[in-house]
N, C-alpha and C positions, 0 to 999 in steps of 0.2 A: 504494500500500500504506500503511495505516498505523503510522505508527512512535509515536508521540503518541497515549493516551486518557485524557482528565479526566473522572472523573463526581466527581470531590469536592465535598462541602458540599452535596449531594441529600438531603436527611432525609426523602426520602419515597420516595427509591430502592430496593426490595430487590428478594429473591430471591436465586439464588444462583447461582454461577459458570458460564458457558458452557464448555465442552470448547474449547481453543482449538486454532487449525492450526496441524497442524505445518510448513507453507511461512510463517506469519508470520511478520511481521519488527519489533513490537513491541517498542518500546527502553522506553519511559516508560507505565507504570498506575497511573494514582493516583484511588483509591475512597474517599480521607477522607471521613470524617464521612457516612456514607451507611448503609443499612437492611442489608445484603446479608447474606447469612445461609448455611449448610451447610459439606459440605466443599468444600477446595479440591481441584479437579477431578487428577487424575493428568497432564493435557494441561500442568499448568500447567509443569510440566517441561521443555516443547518450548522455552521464552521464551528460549533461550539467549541469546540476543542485548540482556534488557532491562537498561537500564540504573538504572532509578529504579520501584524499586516500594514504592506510600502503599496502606495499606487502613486506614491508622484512622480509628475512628469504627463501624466494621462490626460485626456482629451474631455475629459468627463462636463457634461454640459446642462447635468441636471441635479435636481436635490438629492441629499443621503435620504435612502429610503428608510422606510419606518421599521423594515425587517432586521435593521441591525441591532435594534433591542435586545432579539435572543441571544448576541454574541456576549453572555453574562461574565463568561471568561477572558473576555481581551485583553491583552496586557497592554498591547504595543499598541499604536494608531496614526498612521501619517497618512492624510490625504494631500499634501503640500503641493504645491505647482500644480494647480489644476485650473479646471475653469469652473468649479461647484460655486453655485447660485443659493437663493433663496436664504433662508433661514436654519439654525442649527438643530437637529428636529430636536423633540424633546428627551424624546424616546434615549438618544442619549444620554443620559442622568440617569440610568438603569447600570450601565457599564462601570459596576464597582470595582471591577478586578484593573482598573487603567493605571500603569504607571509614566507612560509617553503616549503624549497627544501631540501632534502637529496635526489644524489647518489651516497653515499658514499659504498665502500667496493665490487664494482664489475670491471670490466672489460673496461672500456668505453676507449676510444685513442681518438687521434685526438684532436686538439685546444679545447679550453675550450668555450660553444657558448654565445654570451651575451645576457645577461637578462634583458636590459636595459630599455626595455618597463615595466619591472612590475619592479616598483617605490616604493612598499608597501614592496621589499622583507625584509625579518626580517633576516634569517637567512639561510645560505649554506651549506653545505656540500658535500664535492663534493672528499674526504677524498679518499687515498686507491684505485684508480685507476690506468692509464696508459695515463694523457693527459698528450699534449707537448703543443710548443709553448710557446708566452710570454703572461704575461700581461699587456692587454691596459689601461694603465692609464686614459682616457675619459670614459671608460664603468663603472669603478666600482667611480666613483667622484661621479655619480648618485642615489648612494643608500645612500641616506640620512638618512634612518630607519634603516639601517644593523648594526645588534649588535654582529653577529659572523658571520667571514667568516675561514673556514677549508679547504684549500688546499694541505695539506701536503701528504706526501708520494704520488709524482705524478713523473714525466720527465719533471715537467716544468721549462724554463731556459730564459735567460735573466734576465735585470734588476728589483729590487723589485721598486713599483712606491710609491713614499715617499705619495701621499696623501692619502692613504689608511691610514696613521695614523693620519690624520685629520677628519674623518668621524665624524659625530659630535655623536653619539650616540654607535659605537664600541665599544664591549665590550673584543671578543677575537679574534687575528690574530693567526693565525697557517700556514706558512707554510713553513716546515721544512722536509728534504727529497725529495728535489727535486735537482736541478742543476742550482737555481742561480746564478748568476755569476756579477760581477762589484763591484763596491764600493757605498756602505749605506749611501747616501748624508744627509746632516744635512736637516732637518724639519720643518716647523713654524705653526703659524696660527692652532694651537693644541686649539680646541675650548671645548674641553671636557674633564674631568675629568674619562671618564666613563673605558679608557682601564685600563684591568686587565690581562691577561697575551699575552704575544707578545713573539712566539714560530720560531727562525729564524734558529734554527739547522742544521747541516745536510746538507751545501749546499756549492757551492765556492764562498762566498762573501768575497772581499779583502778591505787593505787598512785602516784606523783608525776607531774605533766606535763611534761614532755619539754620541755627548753628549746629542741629545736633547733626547734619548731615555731616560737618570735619569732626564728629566723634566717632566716625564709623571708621575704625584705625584701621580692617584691610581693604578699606577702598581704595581701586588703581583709576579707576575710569568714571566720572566725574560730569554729565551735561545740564546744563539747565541753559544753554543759546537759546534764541529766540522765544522769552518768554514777556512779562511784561514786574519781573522785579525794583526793586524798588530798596533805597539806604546804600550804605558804602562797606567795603569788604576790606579789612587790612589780610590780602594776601601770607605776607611775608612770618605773620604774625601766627595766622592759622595754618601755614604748609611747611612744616620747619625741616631744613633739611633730612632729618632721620626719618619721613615717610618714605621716597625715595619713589615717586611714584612711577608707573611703566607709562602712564599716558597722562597729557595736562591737555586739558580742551579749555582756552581764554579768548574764546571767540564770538563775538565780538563785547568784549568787556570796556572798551572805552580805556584803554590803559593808554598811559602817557610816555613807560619805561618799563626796560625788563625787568621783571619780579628778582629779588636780589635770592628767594627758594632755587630756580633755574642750576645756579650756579652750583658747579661741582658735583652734579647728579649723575650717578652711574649705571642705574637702571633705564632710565628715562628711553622710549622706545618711539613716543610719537608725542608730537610738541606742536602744537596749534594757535598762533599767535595774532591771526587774518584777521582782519576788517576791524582794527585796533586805530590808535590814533599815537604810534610812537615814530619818533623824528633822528635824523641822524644816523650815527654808524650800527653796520650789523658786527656786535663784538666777536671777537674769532676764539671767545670761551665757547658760543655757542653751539659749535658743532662737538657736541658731546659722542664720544666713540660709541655709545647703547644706540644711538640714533636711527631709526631707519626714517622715518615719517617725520619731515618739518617744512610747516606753512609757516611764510611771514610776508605772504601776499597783501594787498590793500592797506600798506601802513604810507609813512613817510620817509623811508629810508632812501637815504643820499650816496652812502659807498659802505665797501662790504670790507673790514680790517681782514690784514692779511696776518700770517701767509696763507694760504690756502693749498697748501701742498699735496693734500692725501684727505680727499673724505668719502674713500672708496665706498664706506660701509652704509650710507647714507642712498635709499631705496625709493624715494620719494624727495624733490624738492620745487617748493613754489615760491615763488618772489615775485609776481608778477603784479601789476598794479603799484609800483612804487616811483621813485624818482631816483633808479642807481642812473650814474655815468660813466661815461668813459669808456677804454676798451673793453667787452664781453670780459668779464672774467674767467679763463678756462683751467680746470686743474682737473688732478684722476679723480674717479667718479665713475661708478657702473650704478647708477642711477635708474632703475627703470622713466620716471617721468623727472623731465629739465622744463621749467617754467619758469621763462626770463622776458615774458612780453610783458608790451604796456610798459616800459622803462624810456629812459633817456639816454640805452649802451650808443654810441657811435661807430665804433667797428666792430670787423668779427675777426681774430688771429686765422692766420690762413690753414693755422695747421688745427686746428681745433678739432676736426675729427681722428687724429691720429691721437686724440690724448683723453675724448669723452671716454674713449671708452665704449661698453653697449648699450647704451641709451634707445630705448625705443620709441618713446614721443619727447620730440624735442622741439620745444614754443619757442619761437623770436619773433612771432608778430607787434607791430606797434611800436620800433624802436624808432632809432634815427641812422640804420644802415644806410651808407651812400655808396658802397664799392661794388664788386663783383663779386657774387657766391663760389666760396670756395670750393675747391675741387676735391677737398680733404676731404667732406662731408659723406661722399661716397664710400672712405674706410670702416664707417660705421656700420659695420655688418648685420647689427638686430635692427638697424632704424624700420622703424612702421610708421611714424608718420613724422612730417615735418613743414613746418607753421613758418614762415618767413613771410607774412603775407604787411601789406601796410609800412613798408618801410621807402627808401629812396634805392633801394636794389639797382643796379646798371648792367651793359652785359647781356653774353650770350646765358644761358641756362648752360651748366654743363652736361653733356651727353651722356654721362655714368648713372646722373640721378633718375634716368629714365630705364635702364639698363638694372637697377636693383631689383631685385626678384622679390626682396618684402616688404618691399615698401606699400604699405596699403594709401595713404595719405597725401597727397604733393601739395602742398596751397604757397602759392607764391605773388597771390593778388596784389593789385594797388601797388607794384613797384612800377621800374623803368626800363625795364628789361625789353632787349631786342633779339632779332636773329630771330630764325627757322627753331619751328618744334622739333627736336630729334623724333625721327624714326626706326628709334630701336629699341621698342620694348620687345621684352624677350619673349619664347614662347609660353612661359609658365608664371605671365605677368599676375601681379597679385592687386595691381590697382583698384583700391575703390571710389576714391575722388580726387580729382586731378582739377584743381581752381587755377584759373593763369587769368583772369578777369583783369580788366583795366592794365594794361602792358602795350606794349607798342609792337609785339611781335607779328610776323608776314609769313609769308610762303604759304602754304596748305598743311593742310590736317597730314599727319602722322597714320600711313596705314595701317602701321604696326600696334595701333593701338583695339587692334579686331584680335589681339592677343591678352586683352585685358578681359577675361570676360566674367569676372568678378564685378565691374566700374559701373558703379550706382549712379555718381556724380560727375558730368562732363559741361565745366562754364569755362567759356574760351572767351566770352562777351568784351567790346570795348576794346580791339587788338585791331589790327591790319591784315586779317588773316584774308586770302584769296581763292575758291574751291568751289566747288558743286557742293550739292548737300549730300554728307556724310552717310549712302546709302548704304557702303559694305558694312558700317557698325551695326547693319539690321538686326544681326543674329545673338548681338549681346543681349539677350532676354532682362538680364537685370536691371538695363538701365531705367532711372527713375529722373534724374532731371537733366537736360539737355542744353544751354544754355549757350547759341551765337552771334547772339545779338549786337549790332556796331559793328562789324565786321564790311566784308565786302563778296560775300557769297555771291553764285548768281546760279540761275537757272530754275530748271521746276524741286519740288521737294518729294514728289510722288517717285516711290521705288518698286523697282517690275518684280514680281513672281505674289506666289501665292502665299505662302508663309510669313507667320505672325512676327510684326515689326512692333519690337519695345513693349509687352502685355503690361509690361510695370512700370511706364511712362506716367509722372503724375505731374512734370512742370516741364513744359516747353517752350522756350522763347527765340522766335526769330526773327526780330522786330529790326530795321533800320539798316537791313541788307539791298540786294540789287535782285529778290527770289522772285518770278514771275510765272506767270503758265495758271490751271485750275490748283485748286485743293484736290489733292488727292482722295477721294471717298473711301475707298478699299484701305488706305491707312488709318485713316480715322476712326473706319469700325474696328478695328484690333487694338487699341488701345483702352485694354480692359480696365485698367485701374480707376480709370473716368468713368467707368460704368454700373450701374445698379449691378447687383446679384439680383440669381431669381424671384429671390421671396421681397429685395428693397430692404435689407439691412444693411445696417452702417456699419463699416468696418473698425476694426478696432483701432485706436488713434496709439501712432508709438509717433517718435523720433528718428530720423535721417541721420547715420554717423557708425562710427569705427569704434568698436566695444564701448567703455564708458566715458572714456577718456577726450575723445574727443565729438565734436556734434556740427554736423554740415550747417553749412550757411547759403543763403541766395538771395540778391537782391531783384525785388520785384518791383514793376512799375503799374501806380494804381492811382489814376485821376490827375496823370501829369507829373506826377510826386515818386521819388526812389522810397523803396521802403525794405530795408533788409532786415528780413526773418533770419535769426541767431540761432533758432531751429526749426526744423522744419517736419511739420507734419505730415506722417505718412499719409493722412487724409486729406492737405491741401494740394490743391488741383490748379493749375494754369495754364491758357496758351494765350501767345501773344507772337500773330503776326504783321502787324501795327508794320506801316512806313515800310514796303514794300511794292511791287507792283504785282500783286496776284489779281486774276481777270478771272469773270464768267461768275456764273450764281454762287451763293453759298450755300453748301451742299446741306443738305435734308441731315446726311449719317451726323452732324454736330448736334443732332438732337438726341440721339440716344446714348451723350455722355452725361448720364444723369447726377453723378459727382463732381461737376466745372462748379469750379466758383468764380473761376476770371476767364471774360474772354473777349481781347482785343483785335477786332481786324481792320480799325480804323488807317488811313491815309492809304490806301492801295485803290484798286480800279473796278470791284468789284459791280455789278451791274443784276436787272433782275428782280422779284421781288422776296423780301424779305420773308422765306419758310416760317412756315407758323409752325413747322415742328421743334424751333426756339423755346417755344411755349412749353417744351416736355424740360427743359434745366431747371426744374424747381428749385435748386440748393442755389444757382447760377446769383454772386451779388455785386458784380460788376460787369456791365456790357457795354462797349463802344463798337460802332458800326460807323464813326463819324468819314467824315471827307473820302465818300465813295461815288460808286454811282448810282445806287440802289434807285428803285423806281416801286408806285403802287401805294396804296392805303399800308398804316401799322398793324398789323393782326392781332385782333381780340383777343389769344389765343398768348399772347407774351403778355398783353396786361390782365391775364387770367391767371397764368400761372408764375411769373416771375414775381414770385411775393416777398422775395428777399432781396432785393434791388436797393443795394444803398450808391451806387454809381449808373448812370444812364446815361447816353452819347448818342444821339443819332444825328445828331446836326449835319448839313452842308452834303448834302442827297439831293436826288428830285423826287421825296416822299410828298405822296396829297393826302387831304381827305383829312378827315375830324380827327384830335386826339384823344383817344380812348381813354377817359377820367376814372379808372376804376382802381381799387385797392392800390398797390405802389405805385404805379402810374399816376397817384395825384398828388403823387409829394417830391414831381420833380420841376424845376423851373425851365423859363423861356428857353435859357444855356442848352440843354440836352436838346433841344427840336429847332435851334436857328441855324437861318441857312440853308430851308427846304422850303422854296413858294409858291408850292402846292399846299403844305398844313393849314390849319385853321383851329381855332378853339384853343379853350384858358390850357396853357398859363402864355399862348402867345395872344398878342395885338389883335391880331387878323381873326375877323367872325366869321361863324359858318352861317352858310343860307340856310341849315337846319341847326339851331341850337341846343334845339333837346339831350341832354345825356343818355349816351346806352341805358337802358330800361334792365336789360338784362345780358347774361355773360353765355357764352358756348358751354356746355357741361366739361370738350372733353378738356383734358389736363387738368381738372378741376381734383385741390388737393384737400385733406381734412388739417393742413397746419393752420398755425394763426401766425397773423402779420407781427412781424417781434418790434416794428418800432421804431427800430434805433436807427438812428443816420449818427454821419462821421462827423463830428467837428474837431478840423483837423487840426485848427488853430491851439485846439487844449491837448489832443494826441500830441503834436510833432516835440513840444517838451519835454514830456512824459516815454515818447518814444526814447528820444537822442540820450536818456539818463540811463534807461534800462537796457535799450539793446548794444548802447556804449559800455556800460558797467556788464554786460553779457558775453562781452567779445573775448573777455580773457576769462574765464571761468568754465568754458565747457572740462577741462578736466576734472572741474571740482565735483563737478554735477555727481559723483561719486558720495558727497559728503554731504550729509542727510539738510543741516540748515540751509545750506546753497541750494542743494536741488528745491526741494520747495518751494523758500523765496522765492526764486526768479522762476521756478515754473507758473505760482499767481502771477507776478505782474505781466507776465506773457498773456498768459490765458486771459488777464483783462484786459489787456488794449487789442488783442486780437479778435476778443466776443464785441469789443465795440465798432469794429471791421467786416466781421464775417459774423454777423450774429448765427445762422444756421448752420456753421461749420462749430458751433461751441452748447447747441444747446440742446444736447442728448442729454437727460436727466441727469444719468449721473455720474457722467463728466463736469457738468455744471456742479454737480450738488458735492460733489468731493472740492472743488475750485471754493465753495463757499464756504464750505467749512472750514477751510484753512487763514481766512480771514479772522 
């Protein structure tokens, strides 16, 4: 019989659960990291006897069913990385024999259920969810055994209950990112030595901090960032050398000087000192040899004391956001991440990559580089990515950087760089985004880059570049943003055969080239990522970028205005073929990208009357069709269904006929329809011989949304923008470190819902965005 089945770590395993027997005798099921998908079976109930059951990883898309009741014997429990929804049944609260729970990292709402009958629990996770509610202080007094509880990144609010820090045997409290709210009452009757870090981040806790939390003598890890405390802390007073802690988190604590504790720490393993307010030299005490981990990003720091001979051991460094000068500082260092942007460095030593070392993301955006990039950079054998973008750069690019096999990363934007792309990526290119945006470089696209077929990200935009449109790159399936706008392209963009061009195309721009001929139709319907699914669900919303570390960027153009996304939604959608000459109608298939949120064909030659299968881009919130030749009445049928319309353009056409005053169509001015003296009716001059308003609308395209409202004023955006997507530019590696990501994921998510209001307001996308206010 078997008592033992592993199918973990199968990522091509699915399907969905067999009915199990009831004579089994299954102790141990573990499905980590596998495809498996449905309900679980009512059989699963019979497992009386298992002792260890793993499904994470699994596809699971519906609630734990109520049959897991009978499993009275469970010891073990991890449903983690899933996609489970709903509520936590109850029926759970039966499972006394539980020593490990994880369901961490899926979907579950609703109050968190207790677990009070299993008295043995050891350990929680319950991490990365959607519960609300408070916590009952009686329910968790009872875990006498519990060594870690993880509640963080949930909705849940109310008071934190101070005896959770008396459990006699606690090791880690976590919960950080939710919305508690009150003041951190002082403590006692602390029976245990055993806590080590207490993670209160991320929440609205007010009011003075609680001393007894520096009585808890084996705490190493330490957060209360982003909270709303209140009073002054004498550090030095309360951290006395003899703690010796492994991690100090003082971020953003408003400090003026390094803690005089710091010094002479031999333990110390990660040291966080970001979005402080200290001025002057980086003391060269502080590269303590415990080091792996040290942020001294966002301060004031002017130069770095030397010498800096040897800080091999050091795994982790950011400086970025300061005010150093001078030449780059370079010394040995195997570093996985180097973050030296946003500074005032001047040059870069020619030989600096014969002495980093392995560095594998290495930042120098944002300096004051004016020379040629050096050739040394290429000796960096692990480099994965590399950030030079924003500086005064000159020169050819050298041909090695394109010739690296791991390099996933290239962004070299906003310099001065000249010369031809090389064409030599190799055959087992690992490109995933290649940025050379605003450069003065010519010649033609790089064949060799049909060898990259990893390359999500390709923006050449704002260059001299000279070529037909990039047809051989069809077969890169991956690519998602395409970017050649400002250039000098010419010809049609339609490429021959039958197979699918770019499925995963979700921003296109090829605005202010020399491209002419029709729109291709047959291209257009293959770009699936623009298009509804069967059923018309929204897809799930991530981030554009190369593991955590780093996060794509693209500058979009929207109502005349640049507007650079710092990151980019895998669900935002654009094409813009703006200031070209493309000829003949526009085709019908742009109706059935039901995911466009932008879509620019203004200044070209287009002719014909405007397809009322327009009318099907409900999500669609910017439209210009201006300075064309279109001809014919607006069709009912776009001020039916374009209900999220906060940009409109149809000016300088030969459109006639009434404007159709209905739903978003009546909140835009004269601006959008001058320029056409055929129109007639408010908001222009010109009256119609019938003035009556439409009575009534077409059914089809007729949607059950509601009109959300909101228009741009862009006068309060563009300050609000330039703070946050400026203070965004050098932080995507941080996005790793739980206060940063947050932050700057609300202020995004609010200036972008005041943009794209229907690209932000899926319940609870939104309802997670509000709760972190």
């Amino acid at each position: 019989m078997i008592e033992i089945l592993d199918l973990s770590l199968n990522n091509l395993l699915g399907g969905s659960l067999p009915d199990f027997p009831s004579n089994g005798y299954l102790q141990t099921l573990r499905l980590s990291h596998t495809e498996f998908s449905g309900v679980l079976p009512d059989s699963f109930g019979k497992l009386t006897m298992l002792s260890t059951t793993d499904l994470r990883g699994c596809d699971f898309s519906v609630s734990i069913p109520e049959s897991m009741a009978s499993l009275t014997q469970l010891v073990y429990l991890d449903l983690s990385q899933n996609h489970f929804s709903g509520s936590i049944p109850e029926s759970m609260a039966s499972l006394t024999q539980l020593v490990y729970l994880d369901l961490s990292n899926n979907h579950f709402s609703g109050p968190i259920l207790s677990f009070s009958m299993a008295k043995n629990l050891n350990q929680i996770y319950l991490s990365n969810n959607d519960l609300t509610g408070h916590i009952t202080p009686t329910d968790w007094a009872k875990f006498q055994n519990l060594e870690v509880l993880d509640l963080g990144n949930n909705l849940l609010t109310g008071n934190i209950p101070v005896s959770l820090f008396s459990l006699p045997l606690l090791q880690r409290l976590i919960l950080s990112n939710n919305s508690f709210s009150g003041q951190l009452n002082e403590f006692s009757n602390v029976s245990s030595d055993q806590l080590r870090e207490v993670d209160l981040g991320s929440n609205n806790l007010e009011g003075p901090i609680p001393m007894s939390v520096f009585e808890l003598r084996g705490l190493e890890t330490l957060s209360l960032a982003s909270n709303n405390f209140i009073g002054s802390l004498q550090l030095d007073d309360m951290i006395p050398n003899a703690l010796l802690p492994f991690t100090s988190g003082l971020a953003p604590c408003k400090l003026k000087r390094f803690p005089d504790f710091l010094r002479n720490q031999s333990k110390l393993s990660i040291l966080d000192l970001s979005d402080n307010q200290i001025h002057g030299d980086i003391p060269n005490w502080i590269w303590i040899p415990s080091l792996l981990f040290l942020n001294l990003s966002h301060n004031y720091f002017v130069t770095l004391q030397g010498p800096l001979t040897n800080v091999s051991w050091l795994k982790m460094l950011y400086l970025q956001s300061n005010q150093l000068q001078g030449p780059l500082p370079v010394f040995t260092i195997n570093a996985f991440v180097l973050d030296f942007s946003r500074n005032n460095f001047s040059s870069i030593p020619a030989n600096i990559g014969n002495i980093l070392g392995n560095i594998d993301f290495l930042y120098l955006s944002s300096n004051k580089f004016n020379r040629s990039i050096p050739a040394s950079l290429c000796n960096i054998l692990e480099l994965r990515v590399l950030d030079m973008s924003y500086n005064s750069l000159s020169g050819i690019i050298p041909h090695c950087l394109f010739e690296m096999v791991n390099v996933a990363v290239l962004n070299l934007e906003g310099n001065n760089l000249s010369g031809k792309i090389s064409d030599t990526c190799p055959g087992n290119c690992s490109l995933h985004t290649l940025t050379l945006n605003g450069n003065q470089l010519e010649g033609g696209l790089p064949k060799s880059l049909d060898n990259c077929q990893s390359l999500q990200v390709l923006d050449l935009g704002n260059n001299h570049i000279q070529d037909i449109f990039p047809c051989y790159l069809k077969n890169i399936s991956s690519l998602r943003v395409l970017v050649l706008r400002s250039n000098k392209f010419y010809g049609s963009i339609g490429c021959p055969g039958l197979e699918a061009t770019w499925p995963m195309l979700q921003i296109i721009d090829l605005a202010s080239n020399n491209f002419s001929g029709n729109l291709p139709s047959n291209s257009l319907a293959k770009w699936k990522a623009m298009m509804s699914d069967g059923d018309g669900a929204q897809l799930k919303p991530d981030h554009l970028g190369f593991q955590v570390y780093y996060q794509d960027t693209v500058t979009i153009t929207m109502k005349g205005r640049e507007l650079k996304l710092e990151k980019i939604l895998t669900i935002f959608t654009s094409i813009d073929f703006s200031c070209n000459d493309f000829q003949g109608p526009i085709p019908e298939e742009l109706g059935g990208l039901k995911y466009l949120y932008i879509l620019n064909l203004s200044h070209n030659a287009f002719t014909g009357q405007i397809s009322s299968t327009l009318g099907k881009l409900s999500n669609l919130e910017s439209l210009d069709l201006s300075s064309n030749k279109l001809t014919g009445e607006i069709p009912l049928q776009l001020a039916n269904g374009l209900i999220f319309l906060s940009v409109l353009s149809r000016s300088f056409n030969q459109l006639v006929g009434k404007i159709p005053l209905i739903k978003q169509f009546a909140t835009f001015s004269e601006i959008s329809y001058e320029g056409n003296k055929g129109l007639c009716g408010s908001p222009l001059k010109e009256k119609c011989n019938d003035d009556e308003a439409p009575t009534s609308s077409p059914p089809i395209f007729e949607e059950t949304h509601s009109n959300s409202g909101i228009l741009v004023d862009w006068n309060f955006l563009s300050a609000k923008l330039g703070f946050v997507f400026g203070f965004g530019i050098v932080i995507g590696p941080l996005m790793f470190w739980k206060q940063w990501r947050f932050w700057y994921s609300k202020q995004i998510d609010d200036i972008l819902f005041k943009i794209f209001p229907k690209l932000y307001l899926g319940r609870e996308y939104r309802r997670r965005a509000a709760h972190r206010n």
